[in-house]
PABA-857011 format. One record per residue (C-alpha): x negated, z negated, y; residue number from 0. Coordinates in steps of 0.25 Angstrom, whole numbers, plus 2048, in hexadecimal, padded with zeros to 3 digits. Example, Ala and Ser with C-alpha at 12.3 -4.5 7.8 and 13.67 -1.06 7.14 Angstrom:
! residues 2
   xx   zz   yy  resi
  7CF  7E1  7EE     0
  7C9  7E3  7FC     1
! end
This chain:
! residues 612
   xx   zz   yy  resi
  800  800  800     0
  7FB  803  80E     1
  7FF  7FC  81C     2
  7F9  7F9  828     3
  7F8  7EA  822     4
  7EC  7F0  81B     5
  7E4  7F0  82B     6
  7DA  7E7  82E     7
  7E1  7E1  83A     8
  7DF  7D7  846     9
  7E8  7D4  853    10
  7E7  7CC  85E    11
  7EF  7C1  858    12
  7EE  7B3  852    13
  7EB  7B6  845    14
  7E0  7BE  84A    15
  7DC  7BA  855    16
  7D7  7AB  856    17
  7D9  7A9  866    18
  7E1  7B4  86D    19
  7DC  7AF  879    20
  7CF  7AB  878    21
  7C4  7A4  881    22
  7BB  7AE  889    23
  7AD  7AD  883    24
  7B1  7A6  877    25
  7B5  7AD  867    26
  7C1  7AE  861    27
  7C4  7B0  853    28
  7CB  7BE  84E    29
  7CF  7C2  840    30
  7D1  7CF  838    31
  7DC  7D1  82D    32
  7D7  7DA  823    33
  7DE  7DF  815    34
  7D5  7D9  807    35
  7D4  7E7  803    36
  7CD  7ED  80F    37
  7C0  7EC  80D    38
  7BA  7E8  81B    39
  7AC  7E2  819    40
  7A9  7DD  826    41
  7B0  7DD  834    42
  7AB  7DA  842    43
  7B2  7D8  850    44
  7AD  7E3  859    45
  7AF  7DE  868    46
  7A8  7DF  874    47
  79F  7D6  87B    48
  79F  7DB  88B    49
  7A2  7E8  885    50
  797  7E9  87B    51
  79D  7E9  86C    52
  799  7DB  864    53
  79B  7D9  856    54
  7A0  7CC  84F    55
  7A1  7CB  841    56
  7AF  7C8  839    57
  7B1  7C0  82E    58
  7BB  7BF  821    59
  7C1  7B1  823    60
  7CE  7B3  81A    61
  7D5  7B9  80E    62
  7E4  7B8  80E    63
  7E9  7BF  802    64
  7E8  7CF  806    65
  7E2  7CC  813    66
  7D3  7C8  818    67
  7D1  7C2  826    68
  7C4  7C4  82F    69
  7BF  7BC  83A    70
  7B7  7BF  845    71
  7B4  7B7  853    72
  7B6  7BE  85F    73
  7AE  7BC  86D    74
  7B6  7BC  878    75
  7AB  7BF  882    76
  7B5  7C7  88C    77
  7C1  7C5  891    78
  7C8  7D0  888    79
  7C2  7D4  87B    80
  7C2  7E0  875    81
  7C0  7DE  865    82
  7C1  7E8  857    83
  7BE  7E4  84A    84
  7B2  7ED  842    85
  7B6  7ED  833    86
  7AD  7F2  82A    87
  7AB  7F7  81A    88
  79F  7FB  816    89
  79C  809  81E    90
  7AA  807  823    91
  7AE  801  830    92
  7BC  801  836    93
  7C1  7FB  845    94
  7CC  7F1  847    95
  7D1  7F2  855    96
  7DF  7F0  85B    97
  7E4  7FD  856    98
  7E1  7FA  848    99
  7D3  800  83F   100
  7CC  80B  843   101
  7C2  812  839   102
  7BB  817  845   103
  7B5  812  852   104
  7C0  810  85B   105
  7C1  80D  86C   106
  7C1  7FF  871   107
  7CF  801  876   108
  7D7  7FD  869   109
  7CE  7F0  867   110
  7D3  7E1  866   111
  7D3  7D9  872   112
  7D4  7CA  875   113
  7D4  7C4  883   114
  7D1  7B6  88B   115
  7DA  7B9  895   116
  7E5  7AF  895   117
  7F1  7B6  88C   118
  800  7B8  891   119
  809  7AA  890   120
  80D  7A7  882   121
  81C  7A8  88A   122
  81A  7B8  890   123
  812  7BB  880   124
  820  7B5  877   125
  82A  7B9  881   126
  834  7C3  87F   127
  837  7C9  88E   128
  844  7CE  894   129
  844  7D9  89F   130
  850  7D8  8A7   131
  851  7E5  8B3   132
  858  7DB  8BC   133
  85F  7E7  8C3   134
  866  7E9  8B6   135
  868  7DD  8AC   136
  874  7D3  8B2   137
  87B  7D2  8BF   138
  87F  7C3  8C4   139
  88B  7C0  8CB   140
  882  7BF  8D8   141
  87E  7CE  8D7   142
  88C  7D3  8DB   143
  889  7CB  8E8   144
  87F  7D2  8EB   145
  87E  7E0  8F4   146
  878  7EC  8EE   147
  86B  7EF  8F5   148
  86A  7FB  8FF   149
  860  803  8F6   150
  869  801  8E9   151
  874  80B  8E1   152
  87E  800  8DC   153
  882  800  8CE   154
  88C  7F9  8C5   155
  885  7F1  8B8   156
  88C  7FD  8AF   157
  888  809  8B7   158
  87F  812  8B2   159
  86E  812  8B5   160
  86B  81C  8BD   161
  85B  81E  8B7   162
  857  82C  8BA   163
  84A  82A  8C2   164
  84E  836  8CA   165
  85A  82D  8CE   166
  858  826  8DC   167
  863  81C  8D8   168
  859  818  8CB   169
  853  80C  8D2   170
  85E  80A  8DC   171
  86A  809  8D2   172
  86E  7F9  8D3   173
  874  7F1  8C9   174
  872  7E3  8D0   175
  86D  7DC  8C4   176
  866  7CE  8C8   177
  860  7C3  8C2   178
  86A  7B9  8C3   179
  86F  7C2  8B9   180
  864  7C3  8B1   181
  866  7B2  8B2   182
  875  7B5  8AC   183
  86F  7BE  89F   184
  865  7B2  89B   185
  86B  7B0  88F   186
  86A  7BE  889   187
  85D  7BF  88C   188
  85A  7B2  884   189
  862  7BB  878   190
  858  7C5  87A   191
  84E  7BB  877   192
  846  7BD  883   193
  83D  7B3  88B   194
  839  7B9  895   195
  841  7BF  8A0   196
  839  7CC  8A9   197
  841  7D3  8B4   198
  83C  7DF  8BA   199
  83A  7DD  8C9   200
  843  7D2  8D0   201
  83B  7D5  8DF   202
  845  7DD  8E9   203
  843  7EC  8E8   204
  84D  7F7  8EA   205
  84F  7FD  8DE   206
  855  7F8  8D1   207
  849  7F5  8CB   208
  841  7EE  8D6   209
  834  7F3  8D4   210
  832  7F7  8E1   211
  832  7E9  8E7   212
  834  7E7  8F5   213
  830  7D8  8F5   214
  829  7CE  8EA   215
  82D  7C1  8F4   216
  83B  7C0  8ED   217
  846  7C5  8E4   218
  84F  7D0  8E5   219
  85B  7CA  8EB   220
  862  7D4  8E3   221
  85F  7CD  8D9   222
  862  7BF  8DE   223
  856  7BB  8E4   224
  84C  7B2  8E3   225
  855  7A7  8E0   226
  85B  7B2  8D3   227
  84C  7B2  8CD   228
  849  7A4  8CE   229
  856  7A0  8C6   230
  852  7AC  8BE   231
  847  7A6  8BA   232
  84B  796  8BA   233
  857  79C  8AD   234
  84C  7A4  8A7   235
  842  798  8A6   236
  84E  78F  8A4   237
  84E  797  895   238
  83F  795  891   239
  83C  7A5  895   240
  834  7AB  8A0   241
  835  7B4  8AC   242
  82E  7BE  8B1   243
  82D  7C7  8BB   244
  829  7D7  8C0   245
  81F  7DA  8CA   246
  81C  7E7  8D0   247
  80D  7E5  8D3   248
  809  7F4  8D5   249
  813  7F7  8DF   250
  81F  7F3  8E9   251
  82D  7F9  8EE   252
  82B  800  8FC   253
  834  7F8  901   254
  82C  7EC  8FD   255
  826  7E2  90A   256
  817  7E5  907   257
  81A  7F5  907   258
  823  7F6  911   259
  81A  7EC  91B   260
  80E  7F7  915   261
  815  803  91A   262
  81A  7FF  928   263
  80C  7F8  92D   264
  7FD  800  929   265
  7F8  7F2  92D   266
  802  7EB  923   267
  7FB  7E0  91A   268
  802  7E6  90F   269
  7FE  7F6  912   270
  7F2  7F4  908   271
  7FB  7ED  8FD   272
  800  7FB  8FC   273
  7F6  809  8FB   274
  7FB  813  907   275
  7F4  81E  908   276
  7F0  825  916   277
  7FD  82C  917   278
  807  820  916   279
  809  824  908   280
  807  819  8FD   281
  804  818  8EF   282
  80F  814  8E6   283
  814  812  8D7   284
  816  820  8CF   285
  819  826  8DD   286
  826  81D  8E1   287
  825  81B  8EF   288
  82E  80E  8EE   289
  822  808  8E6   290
  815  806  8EE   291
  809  804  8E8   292
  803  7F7  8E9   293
  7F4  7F6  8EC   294
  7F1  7E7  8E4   295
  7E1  7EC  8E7   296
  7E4  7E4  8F5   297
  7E2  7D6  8F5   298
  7EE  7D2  8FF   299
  7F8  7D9  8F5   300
  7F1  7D4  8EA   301
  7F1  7C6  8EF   302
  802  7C8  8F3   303
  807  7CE  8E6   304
  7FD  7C8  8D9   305
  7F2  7BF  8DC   306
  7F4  7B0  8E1   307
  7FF  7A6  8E4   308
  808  7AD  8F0   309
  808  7BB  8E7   310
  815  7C2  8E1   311
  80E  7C0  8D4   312
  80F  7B1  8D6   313
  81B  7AC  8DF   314
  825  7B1  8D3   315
  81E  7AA  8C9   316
  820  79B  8D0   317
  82D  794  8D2   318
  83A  797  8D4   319
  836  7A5  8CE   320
  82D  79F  8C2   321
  82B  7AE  8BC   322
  821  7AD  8B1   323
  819  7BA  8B3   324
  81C  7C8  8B7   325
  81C  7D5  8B1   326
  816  7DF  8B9   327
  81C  7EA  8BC   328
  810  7F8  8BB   329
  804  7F1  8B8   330
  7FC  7FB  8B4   331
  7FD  802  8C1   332
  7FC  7F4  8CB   333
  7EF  7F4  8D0   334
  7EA  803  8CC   335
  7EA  80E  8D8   336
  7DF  818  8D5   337
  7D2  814  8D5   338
  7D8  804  8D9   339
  7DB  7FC  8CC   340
  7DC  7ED  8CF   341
  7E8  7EB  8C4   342
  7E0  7E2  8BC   343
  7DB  7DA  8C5   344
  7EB  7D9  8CB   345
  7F0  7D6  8BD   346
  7E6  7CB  8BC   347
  7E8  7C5  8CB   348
  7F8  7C5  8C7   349
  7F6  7BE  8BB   350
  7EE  7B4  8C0   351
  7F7  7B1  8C9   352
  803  7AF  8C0   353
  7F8  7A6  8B8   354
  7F6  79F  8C5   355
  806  79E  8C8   356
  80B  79C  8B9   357
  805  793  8AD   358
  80A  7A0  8A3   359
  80D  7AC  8A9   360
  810  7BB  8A4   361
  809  7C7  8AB   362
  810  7D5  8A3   363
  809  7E3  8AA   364
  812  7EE  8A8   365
  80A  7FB  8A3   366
  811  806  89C   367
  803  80D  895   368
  7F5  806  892   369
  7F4  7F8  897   370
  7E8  7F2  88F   371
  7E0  7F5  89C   372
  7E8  7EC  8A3   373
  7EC  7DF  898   374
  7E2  7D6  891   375
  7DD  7D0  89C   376
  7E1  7C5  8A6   377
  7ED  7CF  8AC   378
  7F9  7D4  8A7   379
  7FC  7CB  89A   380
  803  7D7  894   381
  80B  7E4  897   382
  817  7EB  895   383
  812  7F2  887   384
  819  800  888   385
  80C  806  882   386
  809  7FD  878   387
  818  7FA  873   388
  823  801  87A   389
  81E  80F  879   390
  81A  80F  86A   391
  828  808  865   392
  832  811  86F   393
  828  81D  866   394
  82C  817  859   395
  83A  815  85A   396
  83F  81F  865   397
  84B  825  861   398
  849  834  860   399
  853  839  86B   400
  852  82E  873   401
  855  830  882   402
  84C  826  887   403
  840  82B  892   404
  832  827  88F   405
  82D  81D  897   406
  820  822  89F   407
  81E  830  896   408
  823  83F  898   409
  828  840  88A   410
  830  838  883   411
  82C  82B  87A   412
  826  833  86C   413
  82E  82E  85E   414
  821  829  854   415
  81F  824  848   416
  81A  815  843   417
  80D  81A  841   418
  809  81F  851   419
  812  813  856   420
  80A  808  84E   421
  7FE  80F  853   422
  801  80D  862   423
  805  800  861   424
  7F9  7FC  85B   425
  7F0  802  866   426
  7F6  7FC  872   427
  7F8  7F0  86C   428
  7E9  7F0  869   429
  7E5  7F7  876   430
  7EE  7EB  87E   431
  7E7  7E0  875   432
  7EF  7D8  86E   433
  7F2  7CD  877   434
  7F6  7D6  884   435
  7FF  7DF  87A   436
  804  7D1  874   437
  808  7CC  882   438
  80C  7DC  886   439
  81C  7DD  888   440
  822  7E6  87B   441
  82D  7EE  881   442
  837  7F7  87D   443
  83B  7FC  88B   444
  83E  7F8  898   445
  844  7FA  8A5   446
  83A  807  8A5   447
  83B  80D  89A   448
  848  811  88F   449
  84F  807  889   450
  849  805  87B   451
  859  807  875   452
  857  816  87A   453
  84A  819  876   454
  84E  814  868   455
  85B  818  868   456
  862  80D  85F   457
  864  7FE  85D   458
  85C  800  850   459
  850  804  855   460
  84F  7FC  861   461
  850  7EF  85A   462
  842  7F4  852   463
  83C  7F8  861   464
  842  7E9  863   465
  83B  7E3  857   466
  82D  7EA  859   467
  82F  7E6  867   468
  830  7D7  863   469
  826  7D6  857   470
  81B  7DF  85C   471
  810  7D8  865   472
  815  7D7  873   473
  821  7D0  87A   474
  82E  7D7  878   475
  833  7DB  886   476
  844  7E0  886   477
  849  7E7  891   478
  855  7DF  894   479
  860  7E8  88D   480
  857  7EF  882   481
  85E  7E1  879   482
  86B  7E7  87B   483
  867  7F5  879   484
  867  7FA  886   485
  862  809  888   486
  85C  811  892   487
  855  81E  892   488
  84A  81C  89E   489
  846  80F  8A4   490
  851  80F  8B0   491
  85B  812  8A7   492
  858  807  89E   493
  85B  7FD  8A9   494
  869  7FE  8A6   495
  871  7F1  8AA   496
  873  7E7  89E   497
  881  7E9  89A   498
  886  7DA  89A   499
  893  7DF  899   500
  894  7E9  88F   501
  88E  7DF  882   502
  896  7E9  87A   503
  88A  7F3  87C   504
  87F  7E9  879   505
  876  7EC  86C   506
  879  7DF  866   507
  871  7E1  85A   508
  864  7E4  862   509
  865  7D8  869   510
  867  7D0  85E   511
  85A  7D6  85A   512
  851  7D4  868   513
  857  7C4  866   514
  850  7C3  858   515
  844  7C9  85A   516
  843  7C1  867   517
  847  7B4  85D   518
  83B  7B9  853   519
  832  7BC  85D   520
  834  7AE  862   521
  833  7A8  855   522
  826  7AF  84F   523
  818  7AF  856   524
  816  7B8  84E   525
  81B  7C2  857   526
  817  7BC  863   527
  80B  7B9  862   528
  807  7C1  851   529
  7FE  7CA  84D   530
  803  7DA  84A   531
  7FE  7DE  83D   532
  803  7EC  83B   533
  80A  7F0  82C   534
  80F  7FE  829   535
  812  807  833   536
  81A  815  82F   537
  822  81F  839   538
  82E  816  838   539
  828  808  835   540
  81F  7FE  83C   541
  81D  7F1  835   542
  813  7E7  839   543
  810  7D7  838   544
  810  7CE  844   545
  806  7C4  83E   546
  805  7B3  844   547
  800  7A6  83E   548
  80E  7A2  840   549
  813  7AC  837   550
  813  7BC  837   551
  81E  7C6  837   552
  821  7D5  830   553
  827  7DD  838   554
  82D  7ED  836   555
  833  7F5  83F   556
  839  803  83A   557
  83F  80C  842   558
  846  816  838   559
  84B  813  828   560
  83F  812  81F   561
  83B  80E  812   562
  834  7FF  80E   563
  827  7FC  813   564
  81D  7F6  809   565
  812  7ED  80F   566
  808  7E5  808   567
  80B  7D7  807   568
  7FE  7D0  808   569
  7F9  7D7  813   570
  806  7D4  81A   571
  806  7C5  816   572
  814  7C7  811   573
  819  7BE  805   574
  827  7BF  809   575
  82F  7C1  818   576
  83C  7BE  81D   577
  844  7C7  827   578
  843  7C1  834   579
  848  7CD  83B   580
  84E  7DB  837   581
  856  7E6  842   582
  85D  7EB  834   583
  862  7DE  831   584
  85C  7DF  825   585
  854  7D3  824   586
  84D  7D5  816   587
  842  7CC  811   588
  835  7D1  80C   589
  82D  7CC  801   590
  81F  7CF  7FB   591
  81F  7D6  7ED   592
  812  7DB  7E6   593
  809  7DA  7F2   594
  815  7E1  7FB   595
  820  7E0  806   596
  829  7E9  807   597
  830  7EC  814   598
  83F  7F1  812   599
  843  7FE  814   600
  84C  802  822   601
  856  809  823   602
  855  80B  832   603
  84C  804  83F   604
  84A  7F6  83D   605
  841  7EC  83F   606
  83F  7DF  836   607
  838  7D4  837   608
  832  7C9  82C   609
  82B  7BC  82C   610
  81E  7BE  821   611
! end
């Protein structure tokens, strides 16, 4: 029998790692997991020690039945550590890295990695987070007191979105949801299982989506003001969650004080927060005029919007706002104009500023291709992982005459088999490192991009989207909606109003299923905080283990019918496992019988999971 449980195998986690965040200058321990039968003679970490490659020998230190375990010690001489692991039988020599063995000599970019830097809160690394579009999730009964602004197009909560980018009213369309009402929803979020709480912008800007913030010195009163977020906050941290905030670092609204103060006086203090060129004209995002450009190479806007006590970043994070971290909206572009790239430096002056504000605060960068530049170091604790999840599983089960847009591409989102799938997975996760992907958000959509029901294109296969997104490394992000099975065929249109009064729509079987895998993700480190040992992979089946001293879970997702799936038992430490979780409502136990376990056979997508 052959499966991937055959691989040697190493990950950033506790069974492999002896401290995941280790003292700067001191050792740690890291361990192989090798099959008996492969014949592996000796095996060295390769690192580098100020960038010149050191090797350090490895050691067998267990046999546990079919499996042999090395051990090796680790120097941790920088900050972040590059590591492989050099395997070697007789003239034969293989490479361990990140994206699995290699036979050949492979680049550096798919090696291990382990950081001093301080980690994310254990809180913003076990949560499962919310996104509410304030504009469009629940109305209280203040908001029908409140005058439409002058820049909006009025909307009753069941009209249509108008979402066409082509369409002025796209932004401007008002639906007048606040958070007060978002206060009067609590309780189905706390169904949903999440624990944290993330709205999109809450600073007054006039569009719907308030990106294009006119001020950061107070809340929309549109959406009740200061006074709103503060009780906001007190009811979420009243339930044990966290809240957290979006901030547009890389750019304001035109209408916003600093821009406005820019344009009407050359000698303005703020003129070179912004770049003007010599023609009046100024940079801006993606070429919208209504988002200028901020210039965070210059210390006064520096020192205003990230770095000490008086800054944006810090006011919202102290009482009566109490937000515990922010996500921040483009990251990857704040900071970077040209030849001018201070965004490290400004994702590390705004973390420490939360550090300084907070005992435990969360820093998410948003980045929609290659952040591994930007994460393992003392800024962003994470991204929003389009890359390195959201991209590969739209791919995997994307319904083949879906409607949804790509998000970011000119062609749609390609249809591929387990095989390419399991292969981009494993190489963003190794190119993010383990901890950064661990602490990354895992998300099957959001309010720019299709709704995950669309891409799909049935409750079936989204409740397996659901379960990878809830047992793979990463923290499960759900656009609020996606638990009802809300659709949407482009990011504006998928920021539909929730249809509190229409429950006879909802998809109550999905929900029922985001509310147990939130229940099991709570209830097992394993997928928290496990290991990801990879199992059998074929077009239509990806299986893998989520391994944890406290106990280790199987788990298979299928998208399509398919036949049993035969694994070897003593690789996969299986004497027998009970159902803990199946999208089929199957629930069927397995059990070892001559060396094997056998997996049922589907008879559509599902996804199960059991205890080993």
């Amino acid at each position: 029998m052959t499966s991937l449980l055959h691989e040697p195998h190493h990950d950033g986690s506790p069974l492999y790692v002896g401290d995941e965040v280790p003292t700067l200058g001191w050792s740690t321990q890291v361990r192989v997991r090798t099959a008996a039968d492969d014949p592996v003679e000796a095996m060295w970490i390769r690192t580098t020690y100020d960038a010149e490659p050191t090797f350090h020998p490895c050691a067998v230190v267990a046999h546990e039945g079919d499996t042999v375990w090395w051990e090796g010690t680790l120097p941790v001489h920088n900050p972040v550590t590059h590591y492989r692991f050099l395997l070697a039988h007789g003239s034969e020599q293989r490479w361990l890295t990140g994206a699995g063995v290699a036979d050949h000599d492979v680049p550096d970019a798919f090696d291990f990695r382990i950081t001093a830097h301080a980690a994310a809160p254990d809180w913003g690394r076990d949560a499962v987070v919310y996104q509410i579009f304030p504009d469009r999730f629940a109305r209280s009964a203040a908001a029908d007191e409140r005058p439409t602004p002058h820049w909006a197009v009025p909307a009753a909560w069941d009209d249509e979105v108008v979402f066409e980018g082509s369409d002025p009213h796209t932004p401007l369309q008002f639906f007048g949801g606040d958070l007060d009402g978002i206060v009067d929803h609590l309780d189905h979020i706390g169904e949903v299982g999440a624990t944290v709480v993330y709205t999109t912008p809450v600073f007054p800007g006039e569009s719907n989506h308030r990106y294009n913030a006119s001020t950061f010195d107070g809340v929309d009163p549109l959406l009740g003001g200061d006074e709103a977020y503060a009780r906001l906050s007190t009811a979420v941290h009243e339930r044990g969650w966290r809240l957290l905030g979006d901030l547009t670092t890389n750019h304001t609204g035109d209408t916003h004080e600093w821009f406005t103060s820019a344009v009407a006086d050359p000698e303005s203090p703020t003129r070179d927060w912004y770049y003007f060129r010599h023609d009046g004209s100024y940079e801006c995002w993606m070429g919208h005029g209504t988002l200028p450009k901020l210039n965070l190479a210059h210390p006064g806007l520096r020192a205003a919007m990230v770095e000490g006590p008086d800054s944006v970043v810090a006011r919202w994070l102290r009482p009566p706002y109490d937000v515990d971290g922010w996500r921040i909206d483009v990251a990857n572009m704040t900071g970077r104009l040209g030849r001018v790239d201070v965004n490290q430096e400004v994702a590390r002056a705004l973390r420490a500023t939360a550090d300084a504000e907070r005992p435990d605060p969360l820093v998410i960068g948003e980045h929609n291709h290659d952040a591994s530049s930007d994460l393992d170091g003392d800024g962003w604790h994470g991204t929003m992982n389009y890359s390195g999840f959201s991209w590969p599983v739209w791919s995997w089960l994307r319904a083949p005459e879906t409607p949804a847009r790509p998000f970011g591409r000119p062609v749609q989102v390609p249809r591929r088999g387990g095989p390419l799938v399991h292969r981009s997975l494993r190489e963003w996760l190794a190119r993010y490192g383990w901890r950064a992907a661990s602490q990354s958000w895992n998300i099957l959509g959001s309010h720019d991009s299709a709704r995950i029901r669309t891409v799909v294109g049935s409750g079936e296969a989204q409740r397996v989207a659901a379960g990878l997104q809830f047992t793979l490394p990463g923290v499960p992000m759900v656009f609020a909606g996606d638990e009802i099975g809300l659709e949407g065929v482009l990011g504006e249109d998928s920021r539909r109003p929730m249809p509190w009064d229409r429950p006879e729509e909802w998809d109550r079987e999905t929900m029922a299923t985001y509310a147990a895998l939130a229940r099991l993700r709570t209830e097992h480190d394993a997928l928290r905080r496990g290991g990801l040992r990879w199992a059998h992979v074929d077009d239509d089946a990806l299986v893998f283990v989520r391994e944890h001293p406290a106990g280790s879970l199987l788990v298979a997702a299928r998208r399509a019918a398919g036949p049993e799936i035969e694994l070897p038992s003593g690789l996969l430490g299986l004497a027998d496992g009970s159902a803990l979780l199946d999208t089929s409502g199957r629930r069927e136990k397995l059990a070892a019988a001559d060396g094997v376990v056998t997996l049922p056979a589907v008879d559509g997508p599902t996804l199960a999971v059991w205890a080993l």
